[in-house]
N, C-alpha and C positions, 0 to 999 in steps of 0.2 A: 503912627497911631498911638504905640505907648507913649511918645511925648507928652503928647495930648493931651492925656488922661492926665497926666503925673503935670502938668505944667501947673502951677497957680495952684499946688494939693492943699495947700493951708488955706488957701481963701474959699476951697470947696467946700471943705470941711466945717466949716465957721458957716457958711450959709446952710449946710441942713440944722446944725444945729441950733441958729437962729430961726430956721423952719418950724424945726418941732416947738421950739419955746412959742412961738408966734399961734400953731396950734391949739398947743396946750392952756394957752390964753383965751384963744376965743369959745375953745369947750368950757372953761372953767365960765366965764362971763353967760354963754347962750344955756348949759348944761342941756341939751336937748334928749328926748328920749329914747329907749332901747327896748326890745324885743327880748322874753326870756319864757324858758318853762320849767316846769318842776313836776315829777311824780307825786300825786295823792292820795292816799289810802282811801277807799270810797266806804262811806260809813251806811247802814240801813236803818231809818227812823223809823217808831208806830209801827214796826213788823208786829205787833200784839195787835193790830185793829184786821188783819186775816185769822190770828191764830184765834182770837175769840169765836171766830164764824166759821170753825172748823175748818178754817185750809192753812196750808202751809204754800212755802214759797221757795224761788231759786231763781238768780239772776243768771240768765241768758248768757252764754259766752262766758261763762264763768270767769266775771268781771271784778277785780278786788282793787285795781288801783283807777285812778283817773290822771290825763295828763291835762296843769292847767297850763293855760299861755295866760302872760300878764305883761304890762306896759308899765317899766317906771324909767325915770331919772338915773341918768349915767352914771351920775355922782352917787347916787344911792343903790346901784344894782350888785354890789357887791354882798353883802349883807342877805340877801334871801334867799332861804332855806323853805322845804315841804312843809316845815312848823307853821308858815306866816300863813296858810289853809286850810280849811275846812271842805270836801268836797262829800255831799250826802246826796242820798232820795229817802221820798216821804213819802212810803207806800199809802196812806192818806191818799196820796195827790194820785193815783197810778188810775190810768187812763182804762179801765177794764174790757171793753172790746177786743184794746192789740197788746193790755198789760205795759202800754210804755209809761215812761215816770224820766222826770226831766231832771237832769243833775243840777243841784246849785254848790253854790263856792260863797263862801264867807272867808272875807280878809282878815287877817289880823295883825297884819303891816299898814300902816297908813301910810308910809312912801312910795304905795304899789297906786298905780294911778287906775288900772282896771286889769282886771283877770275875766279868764272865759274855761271851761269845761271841755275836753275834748273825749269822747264823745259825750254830746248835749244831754244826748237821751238815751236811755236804758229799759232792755223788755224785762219783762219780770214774769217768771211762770208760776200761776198756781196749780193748786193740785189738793184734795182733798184729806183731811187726815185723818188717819187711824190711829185708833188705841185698841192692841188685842192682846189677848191674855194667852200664855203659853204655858203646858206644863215642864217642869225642866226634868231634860232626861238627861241619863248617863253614860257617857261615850268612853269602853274601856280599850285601854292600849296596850299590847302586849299581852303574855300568857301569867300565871300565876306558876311558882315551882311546882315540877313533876309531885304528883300522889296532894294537888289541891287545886282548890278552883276555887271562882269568885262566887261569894255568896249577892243577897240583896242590895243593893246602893238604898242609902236612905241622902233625902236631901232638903234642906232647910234655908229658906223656903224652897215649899214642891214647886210652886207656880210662881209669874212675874207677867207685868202687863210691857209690852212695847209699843213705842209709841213714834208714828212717821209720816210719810206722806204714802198712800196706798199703793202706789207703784212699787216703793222699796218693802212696804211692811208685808207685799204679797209673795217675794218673792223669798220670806222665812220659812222654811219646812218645821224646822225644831230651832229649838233653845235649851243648851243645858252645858253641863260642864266636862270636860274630858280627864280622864283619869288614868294616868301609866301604872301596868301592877304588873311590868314585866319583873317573873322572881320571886313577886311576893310569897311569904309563908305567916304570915299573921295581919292583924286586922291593921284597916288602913284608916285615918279621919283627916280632916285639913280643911281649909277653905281655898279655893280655887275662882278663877274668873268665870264669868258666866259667857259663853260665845255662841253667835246664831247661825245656823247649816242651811243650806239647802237640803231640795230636795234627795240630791245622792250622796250625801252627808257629808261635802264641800263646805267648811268655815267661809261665812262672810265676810267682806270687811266694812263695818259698819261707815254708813253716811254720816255725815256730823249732822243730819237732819234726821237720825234714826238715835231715841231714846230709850233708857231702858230704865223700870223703874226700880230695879236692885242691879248691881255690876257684879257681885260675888256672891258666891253661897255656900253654903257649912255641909260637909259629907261626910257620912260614917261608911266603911266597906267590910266588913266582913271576911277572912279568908277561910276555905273551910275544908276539910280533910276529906280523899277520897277513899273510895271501897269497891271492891267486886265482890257482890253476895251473891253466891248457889238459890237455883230455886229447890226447894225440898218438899216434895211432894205425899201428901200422906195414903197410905193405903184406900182406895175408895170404898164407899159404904155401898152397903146394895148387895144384890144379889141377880147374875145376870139369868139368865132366861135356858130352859132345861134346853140342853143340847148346845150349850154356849160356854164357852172360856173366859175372862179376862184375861190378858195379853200383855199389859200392861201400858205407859201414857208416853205420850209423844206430845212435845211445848215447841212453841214457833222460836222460843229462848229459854233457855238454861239456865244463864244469870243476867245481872241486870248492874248497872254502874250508879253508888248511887253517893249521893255527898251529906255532911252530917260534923256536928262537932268532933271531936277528936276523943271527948270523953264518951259520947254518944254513942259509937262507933268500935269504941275499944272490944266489947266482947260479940258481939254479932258476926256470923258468919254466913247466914243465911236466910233465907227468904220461906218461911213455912207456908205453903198452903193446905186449910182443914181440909180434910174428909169429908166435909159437911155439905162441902159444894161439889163434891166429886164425885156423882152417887149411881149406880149402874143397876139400880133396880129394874128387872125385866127387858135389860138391853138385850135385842140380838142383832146386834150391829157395831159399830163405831159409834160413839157419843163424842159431840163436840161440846165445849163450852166456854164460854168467853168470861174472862175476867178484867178486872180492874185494878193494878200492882198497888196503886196508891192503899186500899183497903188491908192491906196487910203489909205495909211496911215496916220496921220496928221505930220506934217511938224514937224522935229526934235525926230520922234517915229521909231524905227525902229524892226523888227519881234524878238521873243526870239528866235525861232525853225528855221529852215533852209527852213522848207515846208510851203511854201507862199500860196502853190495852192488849193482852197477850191471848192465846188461843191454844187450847187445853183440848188434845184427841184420845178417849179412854178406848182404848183397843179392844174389841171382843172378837172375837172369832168363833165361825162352828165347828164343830166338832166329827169327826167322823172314825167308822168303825170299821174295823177289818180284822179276816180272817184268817186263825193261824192253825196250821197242822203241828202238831207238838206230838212227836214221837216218844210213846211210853218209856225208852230205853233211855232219855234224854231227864227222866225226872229222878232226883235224887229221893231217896229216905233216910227219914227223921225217927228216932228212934228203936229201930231195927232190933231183934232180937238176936243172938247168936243159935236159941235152940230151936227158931225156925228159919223156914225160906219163904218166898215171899213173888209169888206170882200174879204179872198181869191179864187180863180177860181179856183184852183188846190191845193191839200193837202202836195206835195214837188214838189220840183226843182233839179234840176240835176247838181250840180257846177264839173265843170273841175280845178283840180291844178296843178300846176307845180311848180318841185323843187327837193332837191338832195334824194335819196333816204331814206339814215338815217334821215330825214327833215319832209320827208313824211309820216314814221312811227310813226311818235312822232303828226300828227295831226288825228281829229277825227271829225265829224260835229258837236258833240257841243261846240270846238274850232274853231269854221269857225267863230264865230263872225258873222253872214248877220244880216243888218237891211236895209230897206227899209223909203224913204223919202217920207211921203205924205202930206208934208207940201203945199199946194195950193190946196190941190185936192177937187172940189167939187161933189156933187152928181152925179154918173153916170161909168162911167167902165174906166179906167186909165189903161198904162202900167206903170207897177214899177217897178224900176231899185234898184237890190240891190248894197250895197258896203261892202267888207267885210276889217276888220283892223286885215290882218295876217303878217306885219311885212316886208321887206327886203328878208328872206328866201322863199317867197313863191309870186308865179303869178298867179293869178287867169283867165284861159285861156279862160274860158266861162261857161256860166250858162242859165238855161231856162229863157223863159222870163215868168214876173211874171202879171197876170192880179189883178188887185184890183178891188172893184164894193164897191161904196161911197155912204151909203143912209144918208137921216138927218133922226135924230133921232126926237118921236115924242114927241108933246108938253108936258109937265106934266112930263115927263119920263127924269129920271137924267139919264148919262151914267151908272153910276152904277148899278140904278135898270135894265136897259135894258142889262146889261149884265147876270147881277144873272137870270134875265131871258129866256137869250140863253144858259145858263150855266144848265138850266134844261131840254132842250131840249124839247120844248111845242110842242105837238099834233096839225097834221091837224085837220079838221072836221070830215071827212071820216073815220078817224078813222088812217090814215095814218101816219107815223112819220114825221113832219117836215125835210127842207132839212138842212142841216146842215147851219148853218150862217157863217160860216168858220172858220180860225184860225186865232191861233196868235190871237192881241189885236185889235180884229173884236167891233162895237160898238153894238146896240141894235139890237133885230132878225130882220134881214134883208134877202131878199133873190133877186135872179134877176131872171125879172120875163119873158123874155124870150130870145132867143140865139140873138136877134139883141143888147143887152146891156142897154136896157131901164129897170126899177127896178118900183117897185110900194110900196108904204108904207105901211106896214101890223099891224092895232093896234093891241093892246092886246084885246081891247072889240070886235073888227072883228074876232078873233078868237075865 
């Protein structure tokens, strides 16, 4: 079989190649024609005879090129290129029931014997347009440095119109610019791109069928120093109601966080509220009252929080009185004499006080403090007027009155011995107990010797 093949190899040889030439002769002589395609960028004519009658437009299948087939000469099929076409629609021509628009082809080879469009015809979607005007807000990123915060955004221009087909221009919530101020400590300004959010503040990405009629805009930022201001409350005016206290005030806050220039801010410490508004005339009760921070702010300070409004309870309380036994022997004296003694008529008194109840529990009659003044008093029976030093929290409403009976003490006899003396408690004659010489700091035994207040001197050798 390999013989075969190999037998007469030159003569075989010599015949294809007389083949081909014989071929290539009679191509050359017939040139008959070939089958070809090319990709076509597909162009859109009179899109301005919708956009005049308020719609806008979008090819279906989002269609940008066209493939055409074309018929030329063999001899000439080398040579064409996508250039030697034109493939367009003329919204003009658009069929408006189904929106189809028929593609044509313009040659610009004259060795192309015909061309054709693949596909013929194309839909076309209208859709109606908008133009709406948005204000531009400011999207901030990031924190400002510790002890400052962002003041106002100003922005130039505030508004801009956008302009599209209603499907895309509905689903814009905002428009405005974003701004990173993580850090910042002083003011910020720039121009930045203008970008559209939706509704959960999602950046769009714009249609090339969505317009905007500015792309940038000019922003000032402000940084501005922060504060924690005391509230300071001033004494309330008024006068509350007889058998009532003031107690003092209780605030829903204390202070308040608030922001301000840095020069603004330098001497402020706190937040004053007058007296003016604070008034407890004829209260017998709790008095509430509501303010407004913004009203007394200082000058160039303004709130961090939104909630201005704070709530102001002026405490009143009643009053209540009670009963105390105060043992004569419990009251000091004030001014005492050495050349008398100084006896009580009765062994306690009865003090009244008044004052708030927790106030009242916390006193006891050997915190009553009573002394009594018998500075002038000479021999014979006195009323004595005690004073007691209990302080601001407490009124002392009334008390027994106190009889004293003043002997002089007898010659020879120091204060001291005549007391150690009543301090023994010496024997009538009768055999009877002496009557008591009184209490507290009573001088030598003395006694009064009958109800009209007249006293007589009793020695020690007379007994």
């Amino acid at each position: 079989m390999g013989k075969r093949l190999t037998n007469n190899l030159g003569l075989k040889l010599i015949s294809v190649f007389l083949a081909f030439f014989v071929w290539l002769a009679v191509v050359n002589i017939a040139n008959p024609e070939t089958d070809g395609s090319r990709e076509v960028p597909l162009e859109i004519v009179n899109g301005g005879v919708l956009t005049s009658n308020g719609k806008t437009y979008e090819i279906i299948g989002d269609v940008d090129t066209i493939t055409v087939s074309y018929k030329i000469r063999v001899q000439d099929s080398g040579g064409v290129s996508s250039s030697d076409f034109r493939a367009y629609v003329d919204l003009a021509e658009m069929y408006e029931p189904t929106g189809a628009v028929p593609v044509k082809i313009e040659v610009n080879n004259s060795r192309i014997i015909s061309a054709a469009a693949r596909p013929a015809v194309v839909r076309v979607d209208t859709e109606d347009l908008q133009r709406k005007q948005f204000e531009l807000t400011a999207y901030l990123e990031g924190h400002a440095e510790s002890g400052y915060r962002e003041g106002s955004v100003t922005i130039s221009p505030s508004r801009i119109y956008v302009s599209g087909p209603v499907s895309l221009v509905g689903q814009i919530s905002t428009v405005g610019i974003s701004i990173n101020v993580e850090g910042a400590n002083s003011d910020m300004s720039g121009t930045l791109p203008i970008k559209c959010y939706d509704s959960n503040g999602n950046e769009i990405a714009l249609d090339d069928r969505i317009t905007l009629s500015r792309t940038e805009a000019e922003y000032s930022l402000p940084i501005l120093r922060t504060k924690n201001l005391t509230l300071n409350f001033e004494t309330p005016s008024g006068t509350v109601a007889e058998g009532y206290r003031y107690t003092g005030i209780e605030s829903s806050i204390n202070s308040v966080e608030v922001v301000g220039l840095k020069s603004d801010l330098a001497e402020v410490t706190s937040i004053t509220i007058p007296q003016s508004v604070l008034n407890l005339d004829g209260a017998t009760g709790d008095r509430e009252v509501t303010l407004d921070l913004n009203d007394y702010l200082p000058e160039g300070a303004e709130l961090m929080g939104s909630d201005s409004q704070i709530t102001i309870v002026l405490k009143v309380e009643a009053l209540e009185e009670r009963t105390f036994m105060l043992e004569t022997s419990q009251l000091s004296q004030v001014g005492a004499s050495s050349q008398y003694s100084y006896q009580y008529e009765q062994d306690s008194i009865q003090v009244v006080i008044r004052g708030l109840a927790e106030d009242l529990d916390q006193l006891d009659e050997e915190s009553l403090g009573g002394e009594v003044d018998v500075s002038g008093m000479g021999p014979g029976v006195h009323e004595g007027t005690v004073a007691f030093d209990l302080g601001a929290a407490y009124e002392v409403v009334s008390h027994d009155s106190l009889q004293i009976v003043v002997h002089d003490r007898p010659e020879g006899v120091s204060g001291d011995a005549a007391d150690e003396e009543e301090s023994r408690g010496a024997q009538e004659p009768d055999g009877q107990e002496s009557r008591p010489s009184g209490h507290g700091q009573s001088g030598t035994g003395t006694r009064a010797s009958d109800e009209t207040g007249e006293s007589e001197s009793v020695s020690p050798e007379e007994e």
